[in-house]
N, CA, C, O and CB atoms as a CASP TS submission, in Angstrom:
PFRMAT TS
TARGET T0000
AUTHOR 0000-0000-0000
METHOD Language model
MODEL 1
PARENT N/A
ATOM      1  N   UNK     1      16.190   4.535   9.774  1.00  0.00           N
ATOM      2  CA  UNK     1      15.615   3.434   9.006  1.00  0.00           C
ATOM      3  C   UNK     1      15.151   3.968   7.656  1.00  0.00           C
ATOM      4  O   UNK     1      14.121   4.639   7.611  1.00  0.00           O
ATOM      5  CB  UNK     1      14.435   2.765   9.775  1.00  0.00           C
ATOM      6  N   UNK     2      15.809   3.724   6.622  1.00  0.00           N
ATOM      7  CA  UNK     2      15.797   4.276   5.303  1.00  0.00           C
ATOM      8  C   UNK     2      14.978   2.836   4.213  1.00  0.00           C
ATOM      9  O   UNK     2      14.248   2.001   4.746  1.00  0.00           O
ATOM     10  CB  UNK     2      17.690   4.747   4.869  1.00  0.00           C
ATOM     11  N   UNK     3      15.224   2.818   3.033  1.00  0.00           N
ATOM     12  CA  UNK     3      14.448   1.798   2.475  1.00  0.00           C
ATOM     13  C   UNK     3      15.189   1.019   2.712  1.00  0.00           C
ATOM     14  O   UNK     3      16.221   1.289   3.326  1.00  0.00           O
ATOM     15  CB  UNK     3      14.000   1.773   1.236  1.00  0.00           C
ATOM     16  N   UNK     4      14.859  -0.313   2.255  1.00  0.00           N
ATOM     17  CA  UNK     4      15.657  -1.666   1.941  1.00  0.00           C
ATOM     18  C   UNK     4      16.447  -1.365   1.458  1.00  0.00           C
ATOM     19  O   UNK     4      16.627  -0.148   1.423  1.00  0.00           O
ATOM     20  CB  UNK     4      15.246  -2.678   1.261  1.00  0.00           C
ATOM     21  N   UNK     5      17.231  -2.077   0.911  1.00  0.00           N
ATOM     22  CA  UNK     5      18.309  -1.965  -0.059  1.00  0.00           C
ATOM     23  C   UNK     5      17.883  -3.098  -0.809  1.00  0.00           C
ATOM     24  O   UNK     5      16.700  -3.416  -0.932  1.00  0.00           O
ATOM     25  CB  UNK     5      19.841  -2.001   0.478  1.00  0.00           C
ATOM     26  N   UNK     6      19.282  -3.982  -1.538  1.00  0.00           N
ATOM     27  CA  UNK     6      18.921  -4.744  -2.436  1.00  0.00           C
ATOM     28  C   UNK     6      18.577  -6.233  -2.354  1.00  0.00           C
ATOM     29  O   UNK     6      17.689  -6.925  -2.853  1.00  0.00           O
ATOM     30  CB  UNK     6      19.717  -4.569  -3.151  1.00  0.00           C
ATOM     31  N   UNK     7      20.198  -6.603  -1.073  1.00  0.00           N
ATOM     32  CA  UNK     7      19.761  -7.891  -0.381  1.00  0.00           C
ATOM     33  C   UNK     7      18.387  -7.589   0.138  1.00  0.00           C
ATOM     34  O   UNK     7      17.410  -8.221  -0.263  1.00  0.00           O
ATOM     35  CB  UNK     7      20.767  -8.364   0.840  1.00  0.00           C
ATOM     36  N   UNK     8      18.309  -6.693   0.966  1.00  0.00           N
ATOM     37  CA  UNK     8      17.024  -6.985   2.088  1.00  0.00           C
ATOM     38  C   UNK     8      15.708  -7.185   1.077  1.00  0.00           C
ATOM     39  O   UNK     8      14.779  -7.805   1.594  1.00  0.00           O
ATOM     40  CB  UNK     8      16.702  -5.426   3.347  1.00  0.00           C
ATOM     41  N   UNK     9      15.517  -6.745  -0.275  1.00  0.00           N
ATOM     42  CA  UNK     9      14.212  -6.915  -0.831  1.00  0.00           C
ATOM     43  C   UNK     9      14.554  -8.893  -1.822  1.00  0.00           C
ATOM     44  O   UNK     9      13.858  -9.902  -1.934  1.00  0.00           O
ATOM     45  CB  UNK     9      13.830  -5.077  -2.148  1.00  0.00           C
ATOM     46  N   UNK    10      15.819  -8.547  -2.245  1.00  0.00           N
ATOM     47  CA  UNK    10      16.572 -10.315  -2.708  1.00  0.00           C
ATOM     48  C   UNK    10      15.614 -11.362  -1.267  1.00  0.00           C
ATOM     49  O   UNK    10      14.702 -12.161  -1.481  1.00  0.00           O
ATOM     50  CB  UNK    10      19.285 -10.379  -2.302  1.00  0.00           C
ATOM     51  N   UNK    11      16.145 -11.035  -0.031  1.00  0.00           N
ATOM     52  CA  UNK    11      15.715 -11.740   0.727  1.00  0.00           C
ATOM     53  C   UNK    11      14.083 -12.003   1.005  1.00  0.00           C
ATOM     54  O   UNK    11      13.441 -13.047   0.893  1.00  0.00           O
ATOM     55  CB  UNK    11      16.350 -11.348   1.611  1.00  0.00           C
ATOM     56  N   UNK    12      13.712 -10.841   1.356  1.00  0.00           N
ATOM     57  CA  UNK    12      12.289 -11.061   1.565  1.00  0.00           C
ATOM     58  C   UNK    12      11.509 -11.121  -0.056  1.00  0.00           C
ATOM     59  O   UNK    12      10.347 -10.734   0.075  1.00  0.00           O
ATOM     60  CB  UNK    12      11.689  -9.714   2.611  1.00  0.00           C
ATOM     61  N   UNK    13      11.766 -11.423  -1.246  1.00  0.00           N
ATOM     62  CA  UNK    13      11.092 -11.819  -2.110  1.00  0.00           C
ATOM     63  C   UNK    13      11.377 -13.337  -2.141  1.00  0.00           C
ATOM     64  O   UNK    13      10.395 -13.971  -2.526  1.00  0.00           O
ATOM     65  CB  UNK    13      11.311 -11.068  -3.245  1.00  0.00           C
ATOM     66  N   UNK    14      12.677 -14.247  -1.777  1.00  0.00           N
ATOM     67  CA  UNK    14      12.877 -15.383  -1.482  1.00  0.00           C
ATOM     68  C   UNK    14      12.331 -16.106  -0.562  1.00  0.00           C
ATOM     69  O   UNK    14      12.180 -17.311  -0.767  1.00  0.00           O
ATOM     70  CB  UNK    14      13.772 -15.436  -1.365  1.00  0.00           C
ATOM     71  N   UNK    15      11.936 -15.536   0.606  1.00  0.00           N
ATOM     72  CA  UNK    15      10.318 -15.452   1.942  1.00  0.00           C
ATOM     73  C   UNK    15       8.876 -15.671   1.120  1.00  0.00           C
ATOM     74  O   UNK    15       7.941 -16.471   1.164  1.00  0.00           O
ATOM     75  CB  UNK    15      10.047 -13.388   2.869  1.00  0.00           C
ATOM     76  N   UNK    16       9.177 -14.716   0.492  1.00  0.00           N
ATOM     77  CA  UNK    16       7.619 -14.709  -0.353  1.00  0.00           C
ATOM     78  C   UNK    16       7.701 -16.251  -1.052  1.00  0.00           C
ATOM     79  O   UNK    16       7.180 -17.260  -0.576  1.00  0.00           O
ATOM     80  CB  UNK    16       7.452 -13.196  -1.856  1.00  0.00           C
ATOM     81  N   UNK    17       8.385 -16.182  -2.137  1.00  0.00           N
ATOM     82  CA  UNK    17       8.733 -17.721  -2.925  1.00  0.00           C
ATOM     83  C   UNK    17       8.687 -18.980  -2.181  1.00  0.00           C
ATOM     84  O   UNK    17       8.160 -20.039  -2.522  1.00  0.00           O
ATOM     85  CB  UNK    17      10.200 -17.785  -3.479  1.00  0.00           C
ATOM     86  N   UNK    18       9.218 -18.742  -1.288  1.00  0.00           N
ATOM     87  CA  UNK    18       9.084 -19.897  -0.024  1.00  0.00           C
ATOM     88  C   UNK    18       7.762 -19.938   0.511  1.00  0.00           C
ATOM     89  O   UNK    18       7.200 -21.033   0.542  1.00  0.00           O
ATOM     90  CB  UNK    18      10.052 -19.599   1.290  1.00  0.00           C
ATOM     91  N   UNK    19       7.245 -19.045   0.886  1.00  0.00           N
ATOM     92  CA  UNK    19       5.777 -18.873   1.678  1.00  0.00           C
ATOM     93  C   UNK    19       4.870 -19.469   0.798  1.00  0.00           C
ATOM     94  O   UNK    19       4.305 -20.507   1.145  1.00  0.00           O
ATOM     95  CB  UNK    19       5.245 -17.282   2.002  1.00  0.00           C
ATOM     96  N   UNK    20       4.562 -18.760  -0.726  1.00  0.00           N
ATOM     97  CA  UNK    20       3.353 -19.254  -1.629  1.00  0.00           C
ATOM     98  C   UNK    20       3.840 -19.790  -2.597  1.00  0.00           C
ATOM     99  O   UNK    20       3.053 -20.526  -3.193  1.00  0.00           O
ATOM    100  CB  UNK    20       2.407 -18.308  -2.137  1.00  0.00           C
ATOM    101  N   UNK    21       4.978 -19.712  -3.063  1.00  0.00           N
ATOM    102  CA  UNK    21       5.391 -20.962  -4.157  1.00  0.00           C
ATOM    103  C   UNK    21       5.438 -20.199  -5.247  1.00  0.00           C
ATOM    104  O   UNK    21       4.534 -19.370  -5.344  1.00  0.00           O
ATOM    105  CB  UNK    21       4.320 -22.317  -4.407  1.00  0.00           C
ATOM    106  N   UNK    22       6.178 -20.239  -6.036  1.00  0.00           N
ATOM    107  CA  UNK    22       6.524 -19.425  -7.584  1.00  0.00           C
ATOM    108  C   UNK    22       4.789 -19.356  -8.928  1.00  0.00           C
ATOM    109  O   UNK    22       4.369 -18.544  -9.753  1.00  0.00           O
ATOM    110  CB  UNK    22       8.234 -20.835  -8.574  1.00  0.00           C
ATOM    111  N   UNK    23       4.259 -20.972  -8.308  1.00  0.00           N
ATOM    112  CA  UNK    23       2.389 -20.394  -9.040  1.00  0.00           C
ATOM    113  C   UNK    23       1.736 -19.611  -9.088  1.00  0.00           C
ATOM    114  O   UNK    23       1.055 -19.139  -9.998  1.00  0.00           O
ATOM    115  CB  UNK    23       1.363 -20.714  -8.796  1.00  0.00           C
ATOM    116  N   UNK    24       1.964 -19.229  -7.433  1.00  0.00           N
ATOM    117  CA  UNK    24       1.023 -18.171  -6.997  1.00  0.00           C
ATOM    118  C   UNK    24       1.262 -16.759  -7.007  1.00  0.00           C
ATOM    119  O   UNK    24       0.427 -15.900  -6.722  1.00  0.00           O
ATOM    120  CB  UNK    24       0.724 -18.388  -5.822  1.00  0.00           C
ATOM    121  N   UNK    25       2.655 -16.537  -7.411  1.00  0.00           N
ATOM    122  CA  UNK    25       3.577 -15.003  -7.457  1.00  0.00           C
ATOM    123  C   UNK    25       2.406 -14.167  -8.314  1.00  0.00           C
ATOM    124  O   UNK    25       1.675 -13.273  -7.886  1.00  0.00           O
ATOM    125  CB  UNK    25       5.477 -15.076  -8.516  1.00  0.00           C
ATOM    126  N   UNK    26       2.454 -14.683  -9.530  1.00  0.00           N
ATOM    127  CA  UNK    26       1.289 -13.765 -10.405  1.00  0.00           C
ATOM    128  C   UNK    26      -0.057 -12.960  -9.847  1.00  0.00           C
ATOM    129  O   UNK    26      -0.329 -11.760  -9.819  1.00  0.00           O
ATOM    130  CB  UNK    26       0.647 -14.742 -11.377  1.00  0.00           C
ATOM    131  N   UNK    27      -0.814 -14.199  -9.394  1.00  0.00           N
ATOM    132  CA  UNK    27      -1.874 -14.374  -8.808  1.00  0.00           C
ATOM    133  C   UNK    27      -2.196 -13.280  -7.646  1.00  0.00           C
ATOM    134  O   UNK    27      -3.193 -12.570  -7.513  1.00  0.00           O
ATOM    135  CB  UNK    27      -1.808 -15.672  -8.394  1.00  0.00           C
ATOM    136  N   UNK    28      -0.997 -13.382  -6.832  1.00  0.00           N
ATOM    137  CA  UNK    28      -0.487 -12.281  -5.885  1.00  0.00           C
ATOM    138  C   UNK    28      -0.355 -10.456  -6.175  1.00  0.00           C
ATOM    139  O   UNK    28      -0.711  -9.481  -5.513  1.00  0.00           O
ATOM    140  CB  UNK    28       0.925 -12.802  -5.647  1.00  0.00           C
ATOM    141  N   UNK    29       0.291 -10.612  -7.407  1.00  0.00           N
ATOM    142  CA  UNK    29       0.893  -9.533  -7.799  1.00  0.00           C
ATOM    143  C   UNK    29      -0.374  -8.806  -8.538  1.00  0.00           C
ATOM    144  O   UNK    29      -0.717  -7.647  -8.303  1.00  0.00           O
ATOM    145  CB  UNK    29       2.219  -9.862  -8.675  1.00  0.00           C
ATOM    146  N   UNK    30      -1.030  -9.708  -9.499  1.00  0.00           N
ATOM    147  CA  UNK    30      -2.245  -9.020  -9.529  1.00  0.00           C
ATOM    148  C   UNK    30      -3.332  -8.383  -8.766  1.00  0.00           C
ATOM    149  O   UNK    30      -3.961  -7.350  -8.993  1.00  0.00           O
ATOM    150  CB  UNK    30      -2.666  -9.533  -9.945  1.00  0.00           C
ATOM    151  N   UNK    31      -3.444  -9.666  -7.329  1.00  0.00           N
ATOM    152  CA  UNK    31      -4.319  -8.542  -6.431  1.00  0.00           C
ATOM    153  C   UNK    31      -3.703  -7.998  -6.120  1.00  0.00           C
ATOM    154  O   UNK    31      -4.109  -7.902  -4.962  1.00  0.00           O
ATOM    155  CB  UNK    31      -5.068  -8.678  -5.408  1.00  0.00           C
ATOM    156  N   UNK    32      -3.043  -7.538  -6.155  1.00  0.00           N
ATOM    157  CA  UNK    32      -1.777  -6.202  -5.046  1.00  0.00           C
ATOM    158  C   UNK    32      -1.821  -5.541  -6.462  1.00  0.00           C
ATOM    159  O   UNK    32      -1.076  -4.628  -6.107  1.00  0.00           O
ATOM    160  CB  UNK    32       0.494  -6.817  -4.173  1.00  0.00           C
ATOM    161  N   UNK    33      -2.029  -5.293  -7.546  1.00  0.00           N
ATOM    162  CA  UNK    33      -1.833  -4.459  -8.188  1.00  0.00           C
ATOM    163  C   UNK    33      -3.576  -3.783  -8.788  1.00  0.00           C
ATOM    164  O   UNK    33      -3.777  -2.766  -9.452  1.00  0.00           O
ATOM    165  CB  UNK    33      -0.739  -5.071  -9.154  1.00  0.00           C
ATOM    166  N   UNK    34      -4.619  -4.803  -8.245  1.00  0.00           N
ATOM    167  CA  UNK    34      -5.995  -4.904  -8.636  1.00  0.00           C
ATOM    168  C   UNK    34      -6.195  -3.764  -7.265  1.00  0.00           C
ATOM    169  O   UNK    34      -6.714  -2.666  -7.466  1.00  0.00           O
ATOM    170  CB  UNK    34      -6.847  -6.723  -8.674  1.00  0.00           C
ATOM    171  N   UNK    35      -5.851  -4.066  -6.267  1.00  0.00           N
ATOM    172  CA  UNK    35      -6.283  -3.540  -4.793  1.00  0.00           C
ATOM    173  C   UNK    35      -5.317  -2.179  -4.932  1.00  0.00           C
ATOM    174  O   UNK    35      -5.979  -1.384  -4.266  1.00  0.00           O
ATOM    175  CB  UNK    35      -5.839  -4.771  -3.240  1.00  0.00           C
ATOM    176  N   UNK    36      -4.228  -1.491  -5.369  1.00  0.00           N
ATOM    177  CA  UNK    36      -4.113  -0.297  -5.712  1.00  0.00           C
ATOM    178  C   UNK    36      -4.464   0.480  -6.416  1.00  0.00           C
ATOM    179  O   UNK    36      -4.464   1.670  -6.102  1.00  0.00           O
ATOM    180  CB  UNK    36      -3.522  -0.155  -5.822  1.00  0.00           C
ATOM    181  N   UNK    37      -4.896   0.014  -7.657  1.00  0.00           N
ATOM    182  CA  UNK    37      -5.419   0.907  -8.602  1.00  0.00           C
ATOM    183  C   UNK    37      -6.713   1.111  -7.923  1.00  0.00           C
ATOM    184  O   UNK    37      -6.811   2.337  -7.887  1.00  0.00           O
ATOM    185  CB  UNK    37      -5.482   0.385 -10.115  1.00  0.00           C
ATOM    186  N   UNK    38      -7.964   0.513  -7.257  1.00  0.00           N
ATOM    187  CA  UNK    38      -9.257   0.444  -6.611  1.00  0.00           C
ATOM    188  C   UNK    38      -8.459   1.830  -5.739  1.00  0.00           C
ATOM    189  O   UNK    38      -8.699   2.998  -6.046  1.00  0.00           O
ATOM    190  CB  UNK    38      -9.866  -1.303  -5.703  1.00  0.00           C
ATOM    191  N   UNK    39      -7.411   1.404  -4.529  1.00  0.00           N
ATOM    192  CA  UNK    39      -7.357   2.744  -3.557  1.00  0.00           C
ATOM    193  C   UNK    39      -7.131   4.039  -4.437  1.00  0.00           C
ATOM    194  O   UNK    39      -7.692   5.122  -4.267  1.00  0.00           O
ATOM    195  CB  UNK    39      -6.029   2.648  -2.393  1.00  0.00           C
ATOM    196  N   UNK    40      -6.226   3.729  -5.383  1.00  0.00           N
ATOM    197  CA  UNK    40      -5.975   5.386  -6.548  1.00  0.00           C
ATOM    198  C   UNK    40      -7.435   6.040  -6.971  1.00  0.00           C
ATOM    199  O   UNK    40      -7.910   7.172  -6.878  1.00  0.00           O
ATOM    200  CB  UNK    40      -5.078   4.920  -8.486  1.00  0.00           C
ATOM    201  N   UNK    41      -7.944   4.699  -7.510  1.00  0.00           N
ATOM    202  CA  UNK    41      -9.266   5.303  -8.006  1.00  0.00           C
ATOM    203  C   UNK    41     -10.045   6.283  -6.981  1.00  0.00           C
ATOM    204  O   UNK    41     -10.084   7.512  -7.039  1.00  0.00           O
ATOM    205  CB  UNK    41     -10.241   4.101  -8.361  1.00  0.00           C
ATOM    206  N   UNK    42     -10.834   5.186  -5.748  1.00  0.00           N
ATOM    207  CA  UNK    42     -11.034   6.190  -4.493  1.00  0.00           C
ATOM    208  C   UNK    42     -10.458   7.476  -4.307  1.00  0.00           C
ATOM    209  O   UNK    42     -11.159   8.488  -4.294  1.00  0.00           O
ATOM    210  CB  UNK    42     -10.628   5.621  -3.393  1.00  0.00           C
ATOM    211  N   UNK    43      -9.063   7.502  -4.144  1.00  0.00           N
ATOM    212  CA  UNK    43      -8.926   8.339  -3.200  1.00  0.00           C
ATOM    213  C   UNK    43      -8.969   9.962  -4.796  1.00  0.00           C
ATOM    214  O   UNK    43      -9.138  11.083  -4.317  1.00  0.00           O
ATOM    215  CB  UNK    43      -7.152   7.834  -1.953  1.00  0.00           C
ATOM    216  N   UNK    44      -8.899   9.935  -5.566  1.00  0.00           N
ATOM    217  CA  UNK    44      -9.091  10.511  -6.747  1.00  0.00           C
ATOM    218  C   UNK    44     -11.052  11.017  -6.471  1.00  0.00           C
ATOM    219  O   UNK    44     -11.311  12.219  -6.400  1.00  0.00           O
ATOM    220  CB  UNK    44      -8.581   9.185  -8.168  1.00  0.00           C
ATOM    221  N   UNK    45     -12.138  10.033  -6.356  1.00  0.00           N
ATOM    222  CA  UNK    45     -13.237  10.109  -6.712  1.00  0.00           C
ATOM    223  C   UNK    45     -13.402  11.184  -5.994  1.00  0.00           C
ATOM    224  O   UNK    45     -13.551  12.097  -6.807  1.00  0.00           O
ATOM    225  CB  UNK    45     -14.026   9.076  -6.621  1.00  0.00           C
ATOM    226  N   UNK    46     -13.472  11.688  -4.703  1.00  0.00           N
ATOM    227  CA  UNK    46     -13.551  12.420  -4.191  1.00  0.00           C
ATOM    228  C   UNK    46     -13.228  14.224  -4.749  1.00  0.00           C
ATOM    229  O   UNK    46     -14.129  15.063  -4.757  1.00  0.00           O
ATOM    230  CB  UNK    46     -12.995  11.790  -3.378  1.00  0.00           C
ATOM    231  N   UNK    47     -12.126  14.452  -5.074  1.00  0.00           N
ATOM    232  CA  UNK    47     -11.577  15.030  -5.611  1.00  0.00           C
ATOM    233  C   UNK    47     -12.069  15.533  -6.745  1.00  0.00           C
ATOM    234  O   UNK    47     -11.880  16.717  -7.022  1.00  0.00           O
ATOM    235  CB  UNK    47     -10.776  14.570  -5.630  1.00  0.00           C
ATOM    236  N   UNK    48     -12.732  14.745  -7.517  1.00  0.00           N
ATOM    237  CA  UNK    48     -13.667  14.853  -8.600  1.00  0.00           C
ATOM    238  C   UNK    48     -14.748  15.240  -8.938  1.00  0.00           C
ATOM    239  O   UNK    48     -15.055  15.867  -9.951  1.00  0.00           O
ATOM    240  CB  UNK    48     -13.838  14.208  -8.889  1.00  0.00           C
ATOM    241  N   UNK    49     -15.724  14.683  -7.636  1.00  0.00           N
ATOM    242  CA  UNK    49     -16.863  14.868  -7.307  1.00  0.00           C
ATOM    243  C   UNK    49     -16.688  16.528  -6.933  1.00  0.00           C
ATOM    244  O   UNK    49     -17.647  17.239  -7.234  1.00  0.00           O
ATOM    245  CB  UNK    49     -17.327  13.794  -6.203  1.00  0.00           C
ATOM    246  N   UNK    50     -15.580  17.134  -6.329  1.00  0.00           N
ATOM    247  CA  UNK    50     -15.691  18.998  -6.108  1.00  0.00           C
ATOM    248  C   UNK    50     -15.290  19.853  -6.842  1.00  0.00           C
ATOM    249  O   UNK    50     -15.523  21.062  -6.873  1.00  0.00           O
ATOM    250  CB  UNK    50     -15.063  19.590  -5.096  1.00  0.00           C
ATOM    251  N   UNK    51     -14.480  19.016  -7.640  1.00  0.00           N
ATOM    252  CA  UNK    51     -14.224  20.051  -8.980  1.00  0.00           C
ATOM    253  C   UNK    51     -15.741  20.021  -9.844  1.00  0.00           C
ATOM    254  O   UNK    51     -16.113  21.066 -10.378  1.00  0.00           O
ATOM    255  CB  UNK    51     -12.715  19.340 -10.185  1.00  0.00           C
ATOM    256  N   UNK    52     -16.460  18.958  -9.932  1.00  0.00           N
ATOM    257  CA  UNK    52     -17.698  19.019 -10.519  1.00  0.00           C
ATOM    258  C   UNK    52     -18.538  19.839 -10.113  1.00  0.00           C
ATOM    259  O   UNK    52     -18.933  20.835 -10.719  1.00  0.00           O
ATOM    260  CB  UNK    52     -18.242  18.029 -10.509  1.00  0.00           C
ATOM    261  N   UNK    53     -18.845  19.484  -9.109  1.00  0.00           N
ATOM    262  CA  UNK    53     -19.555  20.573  -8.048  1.00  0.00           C
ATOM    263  C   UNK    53     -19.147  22.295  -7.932  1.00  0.00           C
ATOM    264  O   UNK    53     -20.003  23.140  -7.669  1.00  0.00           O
ATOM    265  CB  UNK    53     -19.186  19.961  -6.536  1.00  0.00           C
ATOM    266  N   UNK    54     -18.070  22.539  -8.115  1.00  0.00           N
ATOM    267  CA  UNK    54     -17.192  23.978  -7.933  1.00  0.00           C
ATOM    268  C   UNK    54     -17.809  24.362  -9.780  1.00  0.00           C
ATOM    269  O   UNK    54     -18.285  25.462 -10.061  1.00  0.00           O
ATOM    270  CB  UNK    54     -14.770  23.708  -7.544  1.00  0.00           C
ATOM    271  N   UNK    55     -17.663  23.254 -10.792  1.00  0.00           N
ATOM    272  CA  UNK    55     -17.762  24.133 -11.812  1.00  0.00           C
ATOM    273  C   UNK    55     -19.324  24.224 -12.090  1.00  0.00           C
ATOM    274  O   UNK    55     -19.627  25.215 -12.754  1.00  0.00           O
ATOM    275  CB  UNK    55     -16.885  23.670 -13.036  1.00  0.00           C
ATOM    276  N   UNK    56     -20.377  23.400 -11.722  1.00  0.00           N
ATOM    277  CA  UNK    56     -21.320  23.688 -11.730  1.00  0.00           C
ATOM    278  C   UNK    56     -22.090  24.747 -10.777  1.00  0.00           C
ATOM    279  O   UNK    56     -23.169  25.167 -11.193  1.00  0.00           O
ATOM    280  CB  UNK    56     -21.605  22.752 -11.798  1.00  0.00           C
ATOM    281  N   UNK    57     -21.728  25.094  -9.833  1.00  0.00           N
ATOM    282  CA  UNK    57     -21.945  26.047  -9.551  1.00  0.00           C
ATOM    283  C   UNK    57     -21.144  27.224  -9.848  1.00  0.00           C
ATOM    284  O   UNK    57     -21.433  28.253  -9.238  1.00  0.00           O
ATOM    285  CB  UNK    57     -22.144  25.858  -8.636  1.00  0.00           C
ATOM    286  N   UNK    58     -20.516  27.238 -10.397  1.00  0.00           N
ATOM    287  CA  UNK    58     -20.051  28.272 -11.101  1.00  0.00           C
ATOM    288  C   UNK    58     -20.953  28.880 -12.470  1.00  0.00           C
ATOM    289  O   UNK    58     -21.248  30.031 -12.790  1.00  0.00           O
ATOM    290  CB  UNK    58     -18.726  27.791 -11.469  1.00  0.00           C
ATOM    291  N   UNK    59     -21.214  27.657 -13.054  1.00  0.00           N
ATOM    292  CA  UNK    59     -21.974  27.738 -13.754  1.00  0.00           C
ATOM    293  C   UNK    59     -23.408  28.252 -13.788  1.00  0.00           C
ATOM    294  O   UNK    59     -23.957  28.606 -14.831  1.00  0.00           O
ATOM    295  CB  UNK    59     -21.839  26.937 -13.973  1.00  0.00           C
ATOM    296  N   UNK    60     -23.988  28.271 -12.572  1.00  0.00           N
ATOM    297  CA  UNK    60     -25.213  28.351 -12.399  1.00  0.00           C
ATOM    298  C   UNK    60     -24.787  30.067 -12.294  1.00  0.00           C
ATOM    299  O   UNK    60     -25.278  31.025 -12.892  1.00  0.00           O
ATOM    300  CB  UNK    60     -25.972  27.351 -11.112  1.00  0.00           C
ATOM    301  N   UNK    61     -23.935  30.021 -11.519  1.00  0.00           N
ATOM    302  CA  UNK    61     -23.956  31.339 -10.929  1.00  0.00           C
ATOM    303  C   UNK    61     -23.573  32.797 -12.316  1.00  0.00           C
ATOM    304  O   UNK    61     -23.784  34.010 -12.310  1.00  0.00           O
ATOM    305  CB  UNK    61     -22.608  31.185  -9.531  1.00  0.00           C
ATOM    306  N   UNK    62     -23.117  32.109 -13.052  1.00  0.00           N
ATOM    307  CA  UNK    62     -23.092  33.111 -14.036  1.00  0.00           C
ATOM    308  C   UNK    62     -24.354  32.693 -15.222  1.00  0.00           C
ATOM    309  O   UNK    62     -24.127  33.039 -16.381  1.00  0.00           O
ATOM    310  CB  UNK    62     -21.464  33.163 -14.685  1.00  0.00           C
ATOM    311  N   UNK    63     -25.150  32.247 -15.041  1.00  0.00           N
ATOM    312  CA  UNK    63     -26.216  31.938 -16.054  1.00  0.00           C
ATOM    313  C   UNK    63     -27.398  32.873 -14.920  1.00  0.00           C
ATOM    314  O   UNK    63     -28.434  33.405 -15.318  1.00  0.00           O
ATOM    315  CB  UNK    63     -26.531  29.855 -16.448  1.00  0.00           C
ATOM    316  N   UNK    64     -27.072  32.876 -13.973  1.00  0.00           N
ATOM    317  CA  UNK    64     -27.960  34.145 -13.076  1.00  0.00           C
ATOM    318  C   UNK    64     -27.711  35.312 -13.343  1.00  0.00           C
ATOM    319  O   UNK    64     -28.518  36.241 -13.362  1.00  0.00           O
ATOM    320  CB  UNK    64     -27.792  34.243 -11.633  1.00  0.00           C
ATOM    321  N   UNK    65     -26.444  35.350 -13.594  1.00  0.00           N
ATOM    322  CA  UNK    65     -25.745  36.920 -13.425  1.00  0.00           C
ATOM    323  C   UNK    65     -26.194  37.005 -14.854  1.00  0.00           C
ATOM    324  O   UNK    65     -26.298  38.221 -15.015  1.00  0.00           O
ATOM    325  CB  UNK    65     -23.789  37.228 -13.002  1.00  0.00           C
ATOM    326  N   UNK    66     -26.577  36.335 -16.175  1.00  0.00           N
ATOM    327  CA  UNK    66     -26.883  36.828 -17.283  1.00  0.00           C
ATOM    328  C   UNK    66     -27.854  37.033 -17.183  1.00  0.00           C
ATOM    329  O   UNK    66     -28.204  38.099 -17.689  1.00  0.00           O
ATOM    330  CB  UNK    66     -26.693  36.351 -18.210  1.00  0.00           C
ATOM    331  N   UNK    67     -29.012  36.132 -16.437  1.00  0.00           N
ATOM    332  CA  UNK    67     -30.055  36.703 -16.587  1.00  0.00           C
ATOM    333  C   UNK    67     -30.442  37.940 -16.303  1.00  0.00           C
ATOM    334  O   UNK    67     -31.143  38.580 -17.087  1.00  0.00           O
ATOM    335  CB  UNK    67     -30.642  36.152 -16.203  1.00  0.00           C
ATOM    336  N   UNK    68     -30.079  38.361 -15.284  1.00  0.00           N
ATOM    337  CA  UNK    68     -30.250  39.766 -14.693  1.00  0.00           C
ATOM    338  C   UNK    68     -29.853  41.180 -15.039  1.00  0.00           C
ATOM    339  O   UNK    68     -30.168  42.280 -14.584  1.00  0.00           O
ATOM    340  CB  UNK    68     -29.791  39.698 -13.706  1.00  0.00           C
ATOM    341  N   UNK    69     -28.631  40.551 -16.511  1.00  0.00           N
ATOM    342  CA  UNK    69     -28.314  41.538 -16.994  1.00  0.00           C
ATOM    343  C   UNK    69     -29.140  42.098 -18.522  1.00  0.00           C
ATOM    344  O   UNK    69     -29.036  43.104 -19.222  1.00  0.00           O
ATOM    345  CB  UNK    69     -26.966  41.281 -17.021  1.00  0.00           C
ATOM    346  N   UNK    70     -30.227  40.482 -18.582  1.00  0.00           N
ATOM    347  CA  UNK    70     -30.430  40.982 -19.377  1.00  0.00           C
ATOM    348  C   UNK    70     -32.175  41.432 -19.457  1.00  0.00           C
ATOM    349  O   UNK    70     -32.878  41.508 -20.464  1.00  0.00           O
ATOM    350  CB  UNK    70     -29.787  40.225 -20.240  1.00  0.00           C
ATOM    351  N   UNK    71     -32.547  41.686 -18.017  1.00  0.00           N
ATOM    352  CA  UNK    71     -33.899  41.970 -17.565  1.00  0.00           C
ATOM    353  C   UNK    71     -33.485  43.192 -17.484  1.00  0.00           C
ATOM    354  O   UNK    71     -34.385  43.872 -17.976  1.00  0.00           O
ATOM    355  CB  UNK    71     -34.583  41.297 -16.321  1.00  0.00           C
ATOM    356  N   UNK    72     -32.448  44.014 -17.069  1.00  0.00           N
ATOM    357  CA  UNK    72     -32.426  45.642 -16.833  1.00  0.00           C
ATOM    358  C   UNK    72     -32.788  45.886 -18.455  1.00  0.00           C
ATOM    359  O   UNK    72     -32.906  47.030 -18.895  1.00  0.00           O
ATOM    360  CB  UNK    72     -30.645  46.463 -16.169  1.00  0.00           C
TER
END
């Protein structure tokens, strides 16, 4: 079971058209395109939040190591 092809997406977008009506296609396509960018965002925040974390403590950790080098 590989992707659709071309009929099979022809067809089931003609399902869709039938189901909610050519008004509502937009309307649709925006939340489906509103509700992915939200999961991208998420799944990104995370990711973010430890690189922040990794460089601030990095940071700390060599603002120690100066200090100490410069108390000898």
């Amino acid at each position: 079971m590989g992707m659709p092809g071309f009929t099979e997406l022809l067809i089931i977008f003609f399902i869709i058209v039938l189901l909610f009506g050519a008004k509502k296609l937009p309307d649709l396509a925006r939340g489906l395109g509103q509700g992915l960018r939200e999961f991208k965002q998420a799944t990104k925040e995370p990711e973010t939040k430890e690189k922040q974390e990794i460089e601030s403590s990095s940071e700390k950790s060599q603002e120690k190591s100066q200090k100490k080098e410069e108390m000898k």
